[in-house]
C-alpha positions in Angstrom: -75.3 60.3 -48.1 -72.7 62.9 -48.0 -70.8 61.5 -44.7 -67.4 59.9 -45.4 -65.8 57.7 -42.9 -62.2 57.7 -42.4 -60.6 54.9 -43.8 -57.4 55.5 -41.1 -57.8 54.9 -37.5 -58.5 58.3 -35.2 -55.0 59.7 -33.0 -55.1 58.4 -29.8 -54.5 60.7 -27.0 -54.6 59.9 -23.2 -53.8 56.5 -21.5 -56.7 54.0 -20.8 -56.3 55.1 -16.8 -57.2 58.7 -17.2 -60.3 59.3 -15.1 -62.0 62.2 -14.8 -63.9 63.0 -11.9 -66.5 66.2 -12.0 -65.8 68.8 -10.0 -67.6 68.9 -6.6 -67.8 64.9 -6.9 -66.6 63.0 -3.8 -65.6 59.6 -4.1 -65.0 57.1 -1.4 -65.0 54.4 1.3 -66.6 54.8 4.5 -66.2 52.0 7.0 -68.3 50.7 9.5 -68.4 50.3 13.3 -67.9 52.6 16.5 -65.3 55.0 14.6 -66.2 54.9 10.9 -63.2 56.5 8.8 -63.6 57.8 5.3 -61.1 57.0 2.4 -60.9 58.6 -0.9 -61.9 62.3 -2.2 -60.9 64.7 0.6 -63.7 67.1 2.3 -66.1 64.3 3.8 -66.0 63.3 7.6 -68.0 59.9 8.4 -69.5 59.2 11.8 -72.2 56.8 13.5 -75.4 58.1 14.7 -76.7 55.0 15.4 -76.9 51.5 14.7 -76.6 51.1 11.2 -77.2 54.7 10.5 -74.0 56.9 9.2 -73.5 60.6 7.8 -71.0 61.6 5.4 -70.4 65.2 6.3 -69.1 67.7 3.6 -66.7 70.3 4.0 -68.6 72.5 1.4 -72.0 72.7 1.3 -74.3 72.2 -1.8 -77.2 74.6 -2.7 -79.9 72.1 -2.8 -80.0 68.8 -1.5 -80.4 67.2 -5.0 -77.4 69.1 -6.8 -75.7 65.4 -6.6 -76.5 62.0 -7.2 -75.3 59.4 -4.7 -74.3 55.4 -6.0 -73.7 53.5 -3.3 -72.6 49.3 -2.2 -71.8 47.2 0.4 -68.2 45.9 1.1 -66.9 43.3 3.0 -70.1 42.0 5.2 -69.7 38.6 6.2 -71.8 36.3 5.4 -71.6 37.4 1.7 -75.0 35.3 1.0 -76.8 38.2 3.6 -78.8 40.6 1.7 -78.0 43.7 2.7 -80.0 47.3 2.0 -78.9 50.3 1.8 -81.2 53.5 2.2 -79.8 57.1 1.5 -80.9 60.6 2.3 -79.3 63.5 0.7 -79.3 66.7 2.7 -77.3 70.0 1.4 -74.3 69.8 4.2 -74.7 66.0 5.1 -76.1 62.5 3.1 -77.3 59.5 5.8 -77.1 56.1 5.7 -79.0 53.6 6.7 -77.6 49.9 6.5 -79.3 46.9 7.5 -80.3 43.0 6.9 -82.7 42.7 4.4 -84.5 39.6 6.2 -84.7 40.9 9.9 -83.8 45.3 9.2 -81.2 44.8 12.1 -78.7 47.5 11.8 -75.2 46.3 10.1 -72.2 48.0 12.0 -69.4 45.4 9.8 -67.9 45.9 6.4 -67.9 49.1 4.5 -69.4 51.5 2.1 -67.7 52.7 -1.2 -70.0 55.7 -2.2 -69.8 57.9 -5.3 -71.3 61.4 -5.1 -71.6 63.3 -8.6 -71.9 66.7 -8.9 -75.1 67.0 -11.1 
């Protein structure tokens, strides 16, 4: 009862396209294949361990294993129709990904991953 809207609109400050990333985030592409590469944030490494398994190694380690939350999709995989799924294991210098077929679990070396670590 005692709240009075404004009847102006609010200043605007900022452009729509600021974006604000936490600090210690990392955010990213990794591709897939023999030499994996990582674009976006810098202080992450990719490689292959195996068949549809990859690391994201961090410059800086965290203190725990779940000081970040990880988001993660597929890119590019041909045929688009293939289910694909993603599993993800978060360790305090390193996260792992494991990337197959959803109908058969065969490993998927094609395509990419953009992945988006938050800082908790």
């Amino acid at each position: 009862s005692n709240f009075n809207p404004p009847t102006t609109a609010l200043p605007i400050s900022g452009t729509g396209s600021t974006t604000y990333t936490p600090p210690g985030s990392l955010l990213g592409e990794m591709s897939l294949g023999t030499n994996p590469t990582w674009t976006g944030t810098t202080g992450v490494t990719a490689s292959k361990i195996a068949t549809g398994h990859y690391r994201t190694t961090f410059s800086s380690s965290y203190t725990n294993s779940t000081d970040y939350i990880i988001t993660t999709s597929m890119n590019d995989y041909v045929p688009v129709t293939t289910a694909v799924g993603i599993g993800v294991s978060r360790f305090t210098s390193h996260a792992d990904f494991f990337v197959n077929r959803v109908s058969d679990g065969v490993g998927i070396d094609t395509g990419s991953l953009a992945i988006d670590l938050y800082k908790k």
